[in-house]
N, C-alpha and C positions, 0 to 999 in steps of 0.2 A: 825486275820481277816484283809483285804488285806481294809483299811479306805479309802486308794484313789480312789480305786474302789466304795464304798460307796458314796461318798461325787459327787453328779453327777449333781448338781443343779446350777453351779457355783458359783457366787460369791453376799455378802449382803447376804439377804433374801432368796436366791433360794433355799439354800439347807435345809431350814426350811420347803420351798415349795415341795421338792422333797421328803422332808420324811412325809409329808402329803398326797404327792400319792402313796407312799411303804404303807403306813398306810390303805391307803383302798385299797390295791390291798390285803394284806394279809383280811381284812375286807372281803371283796370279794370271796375270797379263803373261808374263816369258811363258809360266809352264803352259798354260794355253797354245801359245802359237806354236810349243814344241811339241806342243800334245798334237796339233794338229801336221806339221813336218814332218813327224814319224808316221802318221797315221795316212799322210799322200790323199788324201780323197775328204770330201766333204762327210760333215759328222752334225746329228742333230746338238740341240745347246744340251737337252738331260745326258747324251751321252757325253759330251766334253766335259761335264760335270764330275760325271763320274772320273774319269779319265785324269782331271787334275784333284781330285778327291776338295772339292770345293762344293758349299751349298748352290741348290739352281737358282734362288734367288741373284745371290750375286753371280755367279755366271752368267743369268739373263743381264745382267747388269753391265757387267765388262765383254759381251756380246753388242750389244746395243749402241757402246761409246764405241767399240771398234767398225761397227756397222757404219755408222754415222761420220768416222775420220775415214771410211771406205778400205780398211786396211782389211776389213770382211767382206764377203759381199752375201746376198742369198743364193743358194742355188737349187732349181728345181722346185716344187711346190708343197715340199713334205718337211719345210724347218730347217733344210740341209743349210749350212754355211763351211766358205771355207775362202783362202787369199780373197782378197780385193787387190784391186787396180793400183793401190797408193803401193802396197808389196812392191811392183813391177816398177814401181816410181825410187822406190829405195834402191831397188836392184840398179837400176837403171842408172842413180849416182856415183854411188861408188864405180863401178866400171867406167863411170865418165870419167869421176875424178881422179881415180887411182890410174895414171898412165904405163905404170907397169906392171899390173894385173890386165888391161888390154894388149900389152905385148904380149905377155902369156899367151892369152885367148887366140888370139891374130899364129901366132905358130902351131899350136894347139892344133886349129883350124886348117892352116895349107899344111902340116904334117899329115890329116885325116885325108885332104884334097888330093897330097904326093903321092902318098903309098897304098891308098886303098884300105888303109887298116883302121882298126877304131882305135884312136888316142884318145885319151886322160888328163887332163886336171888333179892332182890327189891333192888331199893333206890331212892333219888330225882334226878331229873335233871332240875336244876333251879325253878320253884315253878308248878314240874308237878314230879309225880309218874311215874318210869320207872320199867319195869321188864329188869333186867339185863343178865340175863339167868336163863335160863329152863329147864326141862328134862318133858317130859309130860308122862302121865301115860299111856300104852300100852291097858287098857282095852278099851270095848264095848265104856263105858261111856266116852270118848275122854274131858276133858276139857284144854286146853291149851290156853296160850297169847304171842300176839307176840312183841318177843324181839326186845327191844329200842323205842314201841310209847307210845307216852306221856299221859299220862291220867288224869285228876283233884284227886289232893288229898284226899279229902274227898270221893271220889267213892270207897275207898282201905283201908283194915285193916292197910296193911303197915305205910299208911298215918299217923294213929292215935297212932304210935311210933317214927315216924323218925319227928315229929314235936314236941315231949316231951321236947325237951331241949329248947321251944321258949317258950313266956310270953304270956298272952289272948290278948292282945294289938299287939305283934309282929306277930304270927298267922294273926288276921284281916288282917293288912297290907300285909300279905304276897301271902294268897288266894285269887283271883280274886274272886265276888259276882258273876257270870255264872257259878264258880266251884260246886257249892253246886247245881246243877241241874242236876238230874238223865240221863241218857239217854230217860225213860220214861217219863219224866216229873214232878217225885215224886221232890221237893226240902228238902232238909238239913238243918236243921234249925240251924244255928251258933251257938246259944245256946248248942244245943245238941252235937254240933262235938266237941266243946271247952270244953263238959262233960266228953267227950269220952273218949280224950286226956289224960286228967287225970286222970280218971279209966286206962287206959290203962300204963299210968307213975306207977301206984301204984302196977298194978297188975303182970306186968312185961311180958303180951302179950294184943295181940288185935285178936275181930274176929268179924267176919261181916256176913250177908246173905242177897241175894236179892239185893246189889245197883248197880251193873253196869250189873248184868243181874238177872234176877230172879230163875236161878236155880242154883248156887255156893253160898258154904260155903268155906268161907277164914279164916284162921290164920295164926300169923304172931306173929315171934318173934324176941326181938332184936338182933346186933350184936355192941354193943357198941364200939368205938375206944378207943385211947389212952385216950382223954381228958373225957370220959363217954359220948361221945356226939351218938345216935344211926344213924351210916351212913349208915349203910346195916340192911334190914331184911332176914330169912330163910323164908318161908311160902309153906305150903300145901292149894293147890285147890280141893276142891271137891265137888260130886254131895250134892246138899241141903238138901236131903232126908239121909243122911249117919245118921246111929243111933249115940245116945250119947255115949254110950259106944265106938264105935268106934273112935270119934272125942277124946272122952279122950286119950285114947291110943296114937292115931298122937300127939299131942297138947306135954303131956310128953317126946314124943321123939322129938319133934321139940324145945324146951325149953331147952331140956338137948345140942341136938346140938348147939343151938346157945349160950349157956353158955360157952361150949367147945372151941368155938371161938371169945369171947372176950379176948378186947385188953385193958380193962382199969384195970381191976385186982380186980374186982369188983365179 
């Protein structure tokens, strides 16, 4: 790395100063493209402006440099930008490189293809539940979720495994009090989620019905890593009405695939 080129602040203090504004331009850059990940659809640059509460000079500016590495692209004839092609090129490594984040996927996948039912991908992203990918089930009954929004933990079977390896003390802290509030209004009593947790550590799945909409039945099984810590769930969606028999069957195979794909040796 070419340091004199770096070093651009001159002399004393400056170049302390100059890496305090490299520091929030790359700042700048993340909350951008998260501005635009939550926001799913193309956004003019005044409005992402606003959005990362950034001047639109430099927004035009850090628009322009991501334009130009293609990690933007334009879309439509009205200013709209949003992913470029180089995204699909990031995506596209990691699943190369990471060889057992493709076995994930690859089950994931003939689970969707077996049973007919829409399987899941989960895990956290920062103290929210993310569906990571999907394959949604082709029938009548359509239920599907969309990939990468955020959603309160406790609304999600996933939730009540991929917070197993935390304390009833570190949990607290970690769930926001709004979290435990239904879409409808029904609340989560902390009591009962921090019950959950640990029925669900014991049992070695979770399932849910009824909390972020009232007609899915969710489970959810671990995929533990290296250290036994559960970073991914497998999970099947389906209609709330599905017999018990039926949900045994799934639950079996979804337990036996995520077994298959642990990393801790457990």
């Amino acid at each position: 790395m070419d340091n004199n080129k770096m070093e651009t602040g001159g002399h004393g203090n400056g170049g302390a100063s100059s890496g305090g504004e490299r520091k929030r331009g790359i700042d700048r850059v993340i909350m951008l493209l998260e501005a635009l990940l939550k926001r799913r659809e193309p956004a003019r640059v005044g409005d992402i402006a606003k959005m990362i509460n950034a001047p639109r000079s430099t927004t035009y500016e850090i628009v322009n440099s991501l334009l130009e590495a293609e990690m933007l692209e334009n879309v439509g004839s009205e200013g709209h930008v949003y992913f470029g092609r180089a995204m699909h090129l990031f995506g596209w490594a990691y699943g190369h490189h990471n060889a057992h984040y493709r076995r994930v996927i690859e089950n994931m996948e003939a689970m969707g293809a077996e049973t007919g039912e829409t399987a899941q991908l989960c895990g956290l992203r920062g103290n929210k539940y993310v569906v990571l990918d999907c394959r949604d089930s082709p029938g009548p009954f359509r239920i599907s979720s969309d990939v990468g929004v955020e959603v309160p933990v406790p609304w999600t079977a996933s939730g009540r495994l991929l917070l197993g390896h935390m304390t009833d003390d570190e949990i607290r802290a970690f769930i926001p009090r709004e979290d435990y509030r239904l879409p409808d209004g029904r609340v989560i009593a902390e009591s009962d989620f921090l019950a959950e947790i640990a029925e669900a550590r014991v049992r070695g799945y979770s399932e849910t019905s009824g909390l972020a909409d009232r007609f899915t039945w969710c489970m959810a099984a671990p995929i533990p890593d290296a250290r036994g810590i559960v970073s991914h769930t497998l999970c099947f969606v389906l209609p709330v009405d599905t017999p018990i028999g039926r949900r045994e069957e799934l639950l079996a195979l979804l337990r036996e695939r995520a077994r298959s794909l642990s990393l801790s040796g457990n």
